[in-house]
DRENZA-330637 format. One record per residue (C-alpha): z, x, y. Coordinates in steps of 0.02 Angstrom, whole numbers, m for minus. Example, Ala and Ser with C-alpha at 12.3 -4.5 7.8 and 13.67 -1.06 7.14 Angstrom:
// DRENZA-330637
NODE      w      u      v
NODE    390    615   m225
NODE    357    684    m53
END
This chain:
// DRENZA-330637
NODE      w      u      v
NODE      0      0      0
NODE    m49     74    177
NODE     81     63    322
NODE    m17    m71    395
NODE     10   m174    257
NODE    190   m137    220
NODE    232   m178    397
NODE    176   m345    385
NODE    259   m382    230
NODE    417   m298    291
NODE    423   m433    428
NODE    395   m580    318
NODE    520   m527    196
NODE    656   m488    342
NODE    618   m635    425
NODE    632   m744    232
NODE    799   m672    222
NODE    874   m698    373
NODE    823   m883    339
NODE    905   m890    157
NODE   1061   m813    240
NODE   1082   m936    362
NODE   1034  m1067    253
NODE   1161  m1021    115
NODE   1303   m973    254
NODE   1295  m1072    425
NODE   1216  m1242    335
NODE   1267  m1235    142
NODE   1092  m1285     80
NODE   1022  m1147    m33
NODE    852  m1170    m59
NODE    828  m1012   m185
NODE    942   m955   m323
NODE   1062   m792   m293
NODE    936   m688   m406
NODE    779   m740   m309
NODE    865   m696   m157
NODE    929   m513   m241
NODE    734   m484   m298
NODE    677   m509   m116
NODE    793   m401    m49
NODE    770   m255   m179
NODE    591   m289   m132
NODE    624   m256     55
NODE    740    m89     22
NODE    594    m14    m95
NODE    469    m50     36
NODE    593     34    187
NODE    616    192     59
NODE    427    210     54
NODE    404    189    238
NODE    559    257    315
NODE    491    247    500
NODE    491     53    468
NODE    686     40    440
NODE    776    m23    590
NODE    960    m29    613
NODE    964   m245    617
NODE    859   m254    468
NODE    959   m361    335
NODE    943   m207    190
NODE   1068   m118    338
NODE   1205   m258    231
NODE   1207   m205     70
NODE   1316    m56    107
NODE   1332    104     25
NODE   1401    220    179
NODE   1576    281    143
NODE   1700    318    263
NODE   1833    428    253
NODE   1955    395    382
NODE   1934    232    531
NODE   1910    309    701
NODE   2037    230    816
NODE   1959    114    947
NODE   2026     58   1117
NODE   2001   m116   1170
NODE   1937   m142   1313
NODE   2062   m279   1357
NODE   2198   m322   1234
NODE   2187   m430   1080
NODE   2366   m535   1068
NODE   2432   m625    959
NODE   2447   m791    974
NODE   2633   m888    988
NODE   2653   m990    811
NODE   2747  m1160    814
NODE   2748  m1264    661
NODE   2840  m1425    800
NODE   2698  m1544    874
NODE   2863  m1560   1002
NODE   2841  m1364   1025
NODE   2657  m1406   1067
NODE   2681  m1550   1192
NODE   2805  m1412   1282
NODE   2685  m1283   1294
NODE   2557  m1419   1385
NODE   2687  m1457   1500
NODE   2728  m1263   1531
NODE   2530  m1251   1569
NODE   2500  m1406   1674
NODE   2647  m1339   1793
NODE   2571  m1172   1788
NODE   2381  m1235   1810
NODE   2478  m1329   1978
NODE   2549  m1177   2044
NODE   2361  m1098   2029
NODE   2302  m1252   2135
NODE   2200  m1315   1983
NODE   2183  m1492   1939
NODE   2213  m1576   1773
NODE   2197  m1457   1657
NODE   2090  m1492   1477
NODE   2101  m1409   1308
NODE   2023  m1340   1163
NODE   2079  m1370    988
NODE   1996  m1270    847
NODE   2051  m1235    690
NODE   2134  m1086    629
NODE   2041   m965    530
NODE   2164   m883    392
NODE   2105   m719    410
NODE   2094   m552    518
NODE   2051   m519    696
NODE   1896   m407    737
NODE   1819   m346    883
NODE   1613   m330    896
NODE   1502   m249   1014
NODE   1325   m263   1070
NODE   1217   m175   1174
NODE   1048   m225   1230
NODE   1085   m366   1074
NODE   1096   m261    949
NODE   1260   m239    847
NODE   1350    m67    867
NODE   1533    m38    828
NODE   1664   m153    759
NODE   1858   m156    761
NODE   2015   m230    673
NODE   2125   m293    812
NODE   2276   m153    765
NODE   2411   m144    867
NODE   2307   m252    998
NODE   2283   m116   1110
NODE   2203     m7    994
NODE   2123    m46    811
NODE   2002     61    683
NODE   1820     51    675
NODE   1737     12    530
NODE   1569    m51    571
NODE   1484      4    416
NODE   1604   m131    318
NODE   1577   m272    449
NODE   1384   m235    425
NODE   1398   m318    275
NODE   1437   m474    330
NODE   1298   m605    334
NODE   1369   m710    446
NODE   1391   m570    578
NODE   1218   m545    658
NODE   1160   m382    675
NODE   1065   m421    827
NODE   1079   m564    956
NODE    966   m729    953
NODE    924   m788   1139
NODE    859   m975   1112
NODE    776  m1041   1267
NODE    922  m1161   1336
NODE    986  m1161   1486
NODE   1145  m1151   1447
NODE   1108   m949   1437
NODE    994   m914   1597
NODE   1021   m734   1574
NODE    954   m602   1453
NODE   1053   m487   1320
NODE   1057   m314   1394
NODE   1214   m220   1431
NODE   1370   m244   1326
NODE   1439   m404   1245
NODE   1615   m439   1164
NODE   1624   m549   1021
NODE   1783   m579    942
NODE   1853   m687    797
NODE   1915   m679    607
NODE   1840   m614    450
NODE   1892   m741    300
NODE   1842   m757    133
NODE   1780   m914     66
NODE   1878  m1003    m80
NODE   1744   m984   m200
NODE   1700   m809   m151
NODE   1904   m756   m169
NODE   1912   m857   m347
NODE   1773   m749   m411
NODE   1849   m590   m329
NODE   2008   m631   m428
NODE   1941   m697   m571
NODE   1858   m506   m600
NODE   2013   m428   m599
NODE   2160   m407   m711
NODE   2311   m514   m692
NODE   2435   m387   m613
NODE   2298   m324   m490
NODE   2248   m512   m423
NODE   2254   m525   m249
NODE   2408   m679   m210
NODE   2260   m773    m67
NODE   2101   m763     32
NODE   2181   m664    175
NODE   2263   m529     83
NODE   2112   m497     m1
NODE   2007   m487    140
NODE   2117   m381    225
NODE   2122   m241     95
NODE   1925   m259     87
NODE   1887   m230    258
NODE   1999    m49    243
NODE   1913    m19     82
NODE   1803    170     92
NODE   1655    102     18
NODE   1542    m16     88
NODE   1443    m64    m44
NODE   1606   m146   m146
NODE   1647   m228     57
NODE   1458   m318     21
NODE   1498   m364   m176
NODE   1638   m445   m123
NODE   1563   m564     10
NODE   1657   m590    162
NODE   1630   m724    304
NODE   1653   m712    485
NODE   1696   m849    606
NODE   1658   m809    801
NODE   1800   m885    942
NODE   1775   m782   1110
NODE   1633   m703   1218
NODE   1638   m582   1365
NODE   1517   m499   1441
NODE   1374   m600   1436
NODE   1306   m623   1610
NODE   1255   m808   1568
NODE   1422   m844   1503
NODE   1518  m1031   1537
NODE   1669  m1037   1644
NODE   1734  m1176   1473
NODE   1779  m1111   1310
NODE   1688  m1254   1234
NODE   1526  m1217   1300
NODE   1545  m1015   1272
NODE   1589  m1083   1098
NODE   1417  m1169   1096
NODE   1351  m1003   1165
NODE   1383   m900   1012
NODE   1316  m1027    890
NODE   1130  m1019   1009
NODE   1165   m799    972
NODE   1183   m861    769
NODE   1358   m849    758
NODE   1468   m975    645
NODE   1607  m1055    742
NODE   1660  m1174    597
NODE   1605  m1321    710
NODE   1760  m1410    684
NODE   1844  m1406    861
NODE   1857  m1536    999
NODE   1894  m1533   1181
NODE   2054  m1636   1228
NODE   2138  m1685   1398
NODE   2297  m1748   1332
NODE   2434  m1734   1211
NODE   2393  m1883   1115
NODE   2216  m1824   1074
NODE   2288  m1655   1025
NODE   2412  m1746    909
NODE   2267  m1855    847
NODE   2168  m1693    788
NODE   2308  m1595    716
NODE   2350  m1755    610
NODE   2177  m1786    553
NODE   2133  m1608    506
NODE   2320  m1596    399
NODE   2244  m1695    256
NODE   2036  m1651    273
NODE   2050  m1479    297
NODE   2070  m1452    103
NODE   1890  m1513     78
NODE   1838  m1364    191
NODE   1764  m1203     87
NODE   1893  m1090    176
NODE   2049  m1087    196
NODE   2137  m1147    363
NODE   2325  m1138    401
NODE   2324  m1240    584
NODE   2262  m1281    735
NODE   2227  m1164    894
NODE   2236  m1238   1056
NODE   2169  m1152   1231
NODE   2148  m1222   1388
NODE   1976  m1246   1423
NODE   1958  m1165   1602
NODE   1916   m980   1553
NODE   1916   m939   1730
NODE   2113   m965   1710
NODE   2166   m868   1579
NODE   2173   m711   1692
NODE   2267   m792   1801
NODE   2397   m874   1670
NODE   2395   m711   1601
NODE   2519   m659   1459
NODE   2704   m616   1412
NODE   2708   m430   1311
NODE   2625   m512   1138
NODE   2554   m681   1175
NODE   2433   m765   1316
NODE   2490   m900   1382
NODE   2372  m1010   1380
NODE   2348  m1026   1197
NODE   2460  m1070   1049
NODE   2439  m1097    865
NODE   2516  m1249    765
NODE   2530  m1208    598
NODE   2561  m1334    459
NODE   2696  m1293    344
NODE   2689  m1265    167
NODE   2644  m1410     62
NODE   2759  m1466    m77
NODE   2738  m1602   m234
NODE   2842  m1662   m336
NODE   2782  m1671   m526
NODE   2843  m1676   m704
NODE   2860  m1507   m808
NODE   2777  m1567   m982
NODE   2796  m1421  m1071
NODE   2801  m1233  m1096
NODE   2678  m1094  m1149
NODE   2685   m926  m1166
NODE   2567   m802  m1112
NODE   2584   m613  m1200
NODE   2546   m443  m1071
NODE   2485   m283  m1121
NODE   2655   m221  m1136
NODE   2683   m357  m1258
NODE   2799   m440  m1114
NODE   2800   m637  m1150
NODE   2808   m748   m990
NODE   2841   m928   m969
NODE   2724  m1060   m922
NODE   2742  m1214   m853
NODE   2624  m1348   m910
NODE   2639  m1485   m761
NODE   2555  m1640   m760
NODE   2425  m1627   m651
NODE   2469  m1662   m462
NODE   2354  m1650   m295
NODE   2454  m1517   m207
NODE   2359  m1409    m25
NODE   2196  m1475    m68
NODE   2175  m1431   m271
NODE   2260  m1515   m429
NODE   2402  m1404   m495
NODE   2429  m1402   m686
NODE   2519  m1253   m717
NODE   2649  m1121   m649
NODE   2723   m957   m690
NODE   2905   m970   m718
NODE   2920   m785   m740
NODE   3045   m758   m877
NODE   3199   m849   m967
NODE   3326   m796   m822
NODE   3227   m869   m705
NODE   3235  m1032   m790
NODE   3398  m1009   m834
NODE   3447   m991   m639
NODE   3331  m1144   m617
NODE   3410  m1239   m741
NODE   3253  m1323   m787
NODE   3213  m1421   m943
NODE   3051  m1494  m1028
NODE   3050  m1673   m961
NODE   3127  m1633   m775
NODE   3033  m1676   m622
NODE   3011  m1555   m510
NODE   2965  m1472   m333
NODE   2816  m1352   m337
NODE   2752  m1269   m175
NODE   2614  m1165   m153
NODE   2650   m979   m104
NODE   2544   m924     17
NODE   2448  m1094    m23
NODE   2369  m1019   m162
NODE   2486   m977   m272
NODE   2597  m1126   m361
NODE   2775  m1083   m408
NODE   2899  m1221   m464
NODE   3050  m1207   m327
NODE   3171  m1322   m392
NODE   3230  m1473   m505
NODE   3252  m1637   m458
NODE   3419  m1670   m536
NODE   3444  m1854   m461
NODE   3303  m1901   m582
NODE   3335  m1800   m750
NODE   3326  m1908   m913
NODE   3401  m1880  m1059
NODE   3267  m1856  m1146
NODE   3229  m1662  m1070
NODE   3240  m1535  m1179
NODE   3295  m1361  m1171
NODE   3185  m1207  m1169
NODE   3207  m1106  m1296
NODE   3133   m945  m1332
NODE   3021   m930  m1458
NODE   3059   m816  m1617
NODE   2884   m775  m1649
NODE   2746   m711  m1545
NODE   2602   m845  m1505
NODE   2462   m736  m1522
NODE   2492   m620  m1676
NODE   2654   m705  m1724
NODE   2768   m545  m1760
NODE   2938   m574  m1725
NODE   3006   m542  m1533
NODE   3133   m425  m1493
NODE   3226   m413  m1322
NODE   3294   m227  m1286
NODE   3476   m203  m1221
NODE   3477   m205  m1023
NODE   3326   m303  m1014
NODE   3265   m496   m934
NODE   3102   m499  m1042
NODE   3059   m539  m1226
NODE   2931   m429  m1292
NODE   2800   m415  m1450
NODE   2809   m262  m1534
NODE   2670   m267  m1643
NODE   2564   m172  m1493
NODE   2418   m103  m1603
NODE   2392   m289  m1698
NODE   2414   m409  m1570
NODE   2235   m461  m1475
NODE   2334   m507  m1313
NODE   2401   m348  m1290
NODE   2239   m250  m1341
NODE   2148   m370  m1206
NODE   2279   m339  m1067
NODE   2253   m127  m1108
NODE   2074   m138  m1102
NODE   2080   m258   m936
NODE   2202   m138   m850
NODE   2110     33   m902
NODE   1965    m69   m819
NODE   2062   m120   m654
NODE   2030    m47   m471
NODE   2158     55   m458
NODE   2139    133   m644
NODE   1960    180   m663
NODE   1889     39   m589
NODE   1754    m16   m698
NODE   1631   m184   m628
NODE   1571   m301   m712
NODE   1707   m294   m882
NODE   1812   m459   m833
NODE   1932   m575   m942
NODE   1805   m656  m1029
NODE   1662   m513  m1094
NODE   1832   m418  m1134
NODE   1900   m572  m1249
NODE   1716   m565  m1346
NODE   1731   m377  m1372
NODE   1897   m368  m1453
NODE   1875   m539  m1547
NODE   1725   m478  m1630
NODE   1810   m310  m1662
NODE   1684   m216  m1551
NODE   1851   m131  m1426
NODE   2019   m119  m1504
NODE   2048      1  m1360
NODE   1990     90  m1217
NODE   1886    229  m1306
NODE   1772    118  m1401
NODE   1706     30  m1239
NODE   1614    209  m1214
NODE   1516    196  m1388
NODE   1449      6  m1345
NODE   1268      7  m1331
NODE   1155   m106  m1263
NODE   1093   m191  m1401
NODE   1281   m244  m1435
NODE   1336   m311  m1261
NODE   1160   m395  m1232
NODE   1197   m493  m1399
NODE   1361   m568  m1302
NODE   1390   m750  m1240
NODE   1318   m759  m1074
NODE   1247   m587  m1073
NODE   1061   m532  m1048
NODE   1008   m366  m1055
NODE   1017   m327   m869
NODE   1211   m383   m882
NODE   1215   m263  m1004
NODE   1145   m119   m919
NODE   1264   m160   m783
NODE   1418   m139   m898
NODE   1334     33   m987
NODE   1307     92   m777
NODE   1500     55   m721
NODE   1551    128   m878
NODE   1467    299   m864
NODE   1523    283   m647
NODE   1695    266   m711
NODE   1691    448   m794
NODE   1685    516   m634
NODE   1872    436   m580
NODE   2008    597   m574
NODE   2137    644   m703
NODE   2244    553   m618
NODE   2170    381   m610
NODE   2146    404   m791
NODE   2330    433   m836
NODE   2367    270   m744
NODE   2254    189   m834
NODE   2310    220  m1002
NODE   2444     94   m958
NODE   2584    195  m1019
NODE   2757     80   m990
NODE   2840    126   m800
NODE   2695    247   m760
NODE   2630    171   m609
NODE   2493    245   m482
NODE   2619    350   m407
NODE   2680    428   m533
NODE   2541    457   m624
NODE   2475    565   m462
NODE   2666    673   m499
NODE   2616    688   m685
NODE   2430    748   m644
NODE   2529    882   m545
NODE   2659    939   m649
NODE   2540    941   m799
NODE   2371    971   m767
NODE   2283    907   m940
NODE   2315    776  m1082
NODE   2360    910  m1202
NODE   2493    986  m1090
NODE   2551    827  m1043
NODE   2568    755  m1215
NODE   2648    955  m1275
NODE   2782    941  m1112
NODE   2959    897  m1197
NODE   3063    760  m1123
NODE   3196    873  m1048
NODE   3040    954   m943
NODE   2948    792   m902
NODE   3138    699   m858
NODE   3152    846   m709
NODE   2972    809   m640
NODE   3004    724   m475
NODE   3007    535   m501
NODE   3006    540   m668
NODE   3185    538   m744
NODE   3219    522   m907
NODE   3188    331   m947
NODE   3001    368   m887
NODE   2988    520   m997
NODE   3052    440  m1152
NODE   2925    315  m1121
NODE   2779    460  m1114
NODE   2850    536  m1261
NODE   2843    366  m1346
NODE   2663    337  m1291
NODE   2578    505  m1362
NODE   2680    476  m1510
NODE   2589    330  m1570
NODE   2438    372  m1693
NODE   2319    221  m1619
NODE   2366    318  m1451
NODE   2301    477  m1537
NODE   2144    396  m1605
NODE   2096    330  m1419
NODE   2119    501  m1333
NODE   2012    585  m1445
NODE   1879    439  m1412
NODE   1897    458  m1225
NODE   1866    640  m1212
NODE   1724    638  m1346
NODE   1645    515  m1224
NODE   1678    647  m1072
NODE   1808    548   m965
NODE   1910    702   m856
NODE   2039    748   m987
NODE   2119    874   m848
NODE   2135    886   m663
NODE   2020    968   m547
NODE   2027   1082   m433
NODE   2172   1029   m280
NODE   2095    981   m122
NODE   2143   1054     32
NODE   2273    999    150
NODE   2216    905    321
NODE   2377    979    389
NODE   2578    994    336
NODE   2656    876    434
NODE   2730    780    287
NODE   2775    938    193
NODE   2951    929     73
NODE   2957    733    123
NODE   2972    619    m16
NODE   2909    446     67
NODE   2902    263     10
NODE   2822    103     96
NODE   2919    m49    100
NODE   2818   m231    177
NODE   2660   m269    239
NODE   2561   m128    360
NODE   2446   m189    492
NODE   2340    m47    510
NODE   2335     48    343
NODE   2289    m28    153
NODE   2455     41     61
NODE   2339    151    m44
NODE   2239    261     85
NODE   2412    257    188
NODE   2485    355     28
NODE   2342    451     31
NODE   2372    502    200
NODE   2534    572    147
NODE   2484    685     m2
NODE   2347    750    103
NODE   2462    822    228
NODE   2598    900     95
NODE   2708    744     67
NODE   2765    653   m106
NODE   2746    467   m126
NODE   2913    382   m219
NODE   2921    226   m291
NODE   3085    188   m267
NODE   3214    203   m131
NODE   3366    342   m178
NODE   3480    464    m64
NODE   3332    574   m122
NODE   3212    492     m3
NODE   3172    565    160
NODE   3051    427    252
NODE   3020    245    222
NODE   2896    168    329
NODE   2937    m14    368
NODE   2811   m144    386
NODE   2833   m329    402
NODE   2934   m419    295
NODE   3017   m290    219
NODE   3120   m329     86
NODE   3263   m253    m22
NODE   3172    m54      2
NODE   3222    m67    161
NODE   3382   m152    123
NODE   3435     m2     25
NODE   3366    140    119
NODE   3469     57    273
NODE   3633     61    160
NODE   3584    232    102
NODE   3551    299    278
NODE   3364    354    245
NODE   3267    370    374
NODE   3176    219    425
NODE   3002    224    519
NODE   2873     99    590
NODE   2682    122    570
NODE   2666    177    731
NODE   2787    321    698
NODE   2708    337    540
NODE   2522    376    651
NODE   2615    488    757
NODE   2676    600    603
NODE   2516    602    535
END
């Protein structure tokens, strides 16, 4: 094909694309299947590889990702993002309208009229354009400062990478010079079910936000794209034909081809405002996102400025958020599910109850203390909320209303799946089976973990393709899913031979993971991330790991001996054996490499922990941060301890380190130390 040629099929293809993308994301009416779509763009990347001069920076093949940062430039704002004031009291609401209307009076303005919009359950960004075209992006941070990561907001289809200027005059100006466009990147219900639905158990992320949060710090920005975030647009500045009203600057970003979610409404008194926050509390479930409450702003932009703000939050916006929804229901019966570890945990089978927008059959109930301090019985009704509103946990009994026909839980003497009999060891809340070599649960859970992200991290092998592989005997453990072939896994329940190939590709990636990823993901019992990192130290290969005695290992630092009996326990197992020597026939990294070099020594001889939730930093590159500068990662708080860093809602880490008389930290003493 000449360049002539190309160029005119690059166009058509872009312009196809664009089309299907809005089609799928701003009006939910696909008109091509998810694999037509893929073909058209691997079509359009083949063509820009042939004919680099034709790749432009807003073409859509700039979203697939593949650029990998390794650290988030810091970016000023150029005015601050707040945070907006939360209420969960309509009252609370009608008082903040009467603290604007006097301070609207005291401006000389009129009457003033609001905005209410719904509230996006997700994370604050920052965009810029220049001349229309899409150049930097920014998590909000601190609000005075936050990191860029543009190449992971590229990604997003409903973030355009250039502007549209439709011919309305409500713009009357052109695109040049540089536009602010704020809002929150979410992740659509459907998009976070199949996120979670990939993973292991342990590693699920507890809701939408969480999970988008950790993806837009992720390194890579080709596993941002695969996991398919959203973006909803709320605020414009810069734009020479901008609106003095937030609803029609609203409407302005939908005429650029941003999403605004649609659903707001411009009120001039409290009563409307009450009317919308009412009628959204029930119909917001139907919505494909998740929304936690309702934002309202006054209207008149040009008196924002002038309203201005106290240290954290403007004041002329607040959020009403609806609090958590609760059902009562009847606890039918129990089931119990077996780990990897063997651990059994309790189910509750509910009947079926409409609780935050989804029907609610079962709950965890953890173990048999926790239903002991319950004091719940098959046959009670009782109160289930929904954690996070994802999440269902049963919170109490309704006592009032027992029968007498409930019946105790009892634990079971045999184990569901393999049925050996369970054992519970001294000092311990959980039943286990033993039989760990015979039982399919466990040898599903082993696989599933060695496949997790933060073990080797290997697409594409979720609950399901796992269950067929050890069910038909093809994995017993982790070494034989290196001698599958093709013909096997193609010869799988709803597998083709391109799935296949996909499964063969992620597991030859995964040999590249370190020595220490692959110690973690051998799931030996207490051996988390962090202390697998300590053990890839102290012994630098499986066979000195598996020759250290338990004396040595028990004085490795955060070992101790209950970890090091369970290591010793581990290599002492002949199916254990068997799967080593499988692994490093098939070439995974048997020993550590060679140690990278230090950024700089700041953390040097501190042993630090992180207790909450960080606003800047994923918890894992945070850690990372540490080792690279000389400093140990713990995972638990002793007089040993030298730092914790504190985020929000800390818990009982910080309790103890405070009781202790550890040094506590914030994150932004945490960024200064780095």
């Amino acid at each position: 094909m000449d360049k002539a040629n190309a160029q005119k099929e690059i166009a058509k293809l872009r312009t196809e694309i664009e089309r299907h993308n809005r089609l799928y994301y701003l009006e939910a009416k696909p008109e091509i299947s998810d694999f037509e779509f893929d073909k058209m763009l691997e079509r359009l990347i083949a063509l820009e590889k042939e004919f680099p001069e034709l790749l432009t920076p807003d073409s859509p093949s700039q979203r697939v990702g593949g650029e990998v940062t390794r650290e988030f430039p810091a970016v000023v704002h150029r005015e601050p993002m707040l945070s907006l004031s939360n209420t969960y009291s309509v009252a609370e609401v009608t008082e903040f309208c009467a603290r604007v209307e006097k301070l609207v009076e005291a401006e000389g303005g009129g009457t003033p009229e609001y905005v209410a919009e719904l509230k996006f359950d997700g994370v604050a960004i920052s965009l810029l354009y220049r001349d229309g075209l899409f150049v930097r992006g920014s998590t909000r941070g601190d609000g005075r400062q936050g990191d860029e990561i543009t190449p992971n907001l590229r990604t997003i289809p409903t973030i355009p990478l250039r502007l549209d200027l439709p011919d309305l005059p409500l713009f009357g100006a052109d695109l040049s010079g540089e536009i602010e466009v704020r809002g929150e990147v979410y992740m659509r219900k459907d998009d976070f079910e199949r996120l979670n639905e990939e993973r292991p158990e342990e590693e699920r992320f507890a809701n939408p936000r969480n999970a988008t949060a950790g993806t837009l710090k992720l390194q890579d920005s080709a596993e941002v794209a695969r996991r398919r975030m959203s973006f909803v647009a709320y605020y414009l500045k810069g734009h020479a034909g901008e609106s003095r009203t937030h609803m029609e600057r609203l409407r302005q970003l939908e005429g650029m081809g941003f999403v605004t979610g649609g659903n707001y409404r411009r009120c001039k008194e409290m009563t409307e405002i009450a009317t919308f926050i009412d009628e959204w509390a029930e119909k917001r479930w139907a919505l494909p996102y998740e929304t936690d409450g309702v934002v309202l702003k006054l209207n008149d932009v040009t008196l924002w400025d002038r309203l201005g703000a106290t240290a954290k939050s403007p004041r002329w916006a607040i959020a009403y958020k609806y609090p958590a929804q609760q059902a009562k229901t009847v606890l039918q019966g129990v089931t119990f599910q077996v780990g990897r570890l063997g651990t059994i945990t309790p189910v509750a089978e509910l009947k079926p109850v409409k609780l935050a927008g989804s029907t609610v059959s079962r709950s965890t109930l953890h173990n048999f203390d926790e239903i002991e301090r319950l004091g719940v019985r098959v046959g009670d009704y009782v109160m289930i909320e929904k954690s996070g509103e994802v999440i269902p946990k049963v919170i109490s009994v309704v006592l009032a209303e027992r029968l007498e026909t409930t019946d105790a839980i009892e634990v079971p003497e045999l184990c569901p799946e393999c049925g050996t009999k369970l054992e519970r060891p001294e000092g311990e809340v959980s039943w286990y089976c033993p039989n760990e070599e015979g039982c399919s649960a466990q040898r599903r859970g082993r696989i599933l973990h060695f496949a997790s992200r933060n073990a080797l991290d290997i697409q594409n092998l979720g609950e399901s393709l796992v269950a067929q592989l050890v069910e038909r005997g093809l994995a017993s453990d982790a070494g034989d899913l290196y001698r599958l072939t093709l013909e096997q896994l193609a010869g799988l329940d709803r597998m083709a031979a391109k799935s296949a190939q996909n499964v063969l590709d992620a597991l030859e990636k995964s040999k590249t993971r370190g020595y220490d990823r692959l110690l973690f993901a051998l799931g030996i019992r207490h051996v988390g991330a962090a202390t697998a990192r300590e053990l890839a130290h102290a012994c630098p290969s499986i066979d000195r790991l598996r020759d250290t005695s338990e004396e040595e290992l028990a004085a490795v630092p955060d070992i101790g001996p209950v970890i090091a009996e369970s290591i010793r326990d581990f290599f002492a197992k002949p199916w254990v054996a068997a799967m080593l020597e499988k692994l490093a026939e098939a070439g995974l990294p048997m020993q550590a490499g060679a140690a990278k070099a230090l950024v700089n020594n700041n953390f040097e001889g501190q042993s630090v922990i992180f207790t909450g939730t960080l606003e800047r930093h994923v918890r894992q590159q945070a850690e990372e941060m540490v080792r690279e500068r000389g400093g140990r990662i713990v995972s638990s708080v002793s007089k040993k301890t030298t730092i914790v860093v504190a985020g929000s809602e800390a818990g009982s880490k910080l309790e103890k380190a405070m009781k202790l008389g550890v040094k506590v930290i914030d994150e932004d003493e945490f960024e200064r130390m780095l």
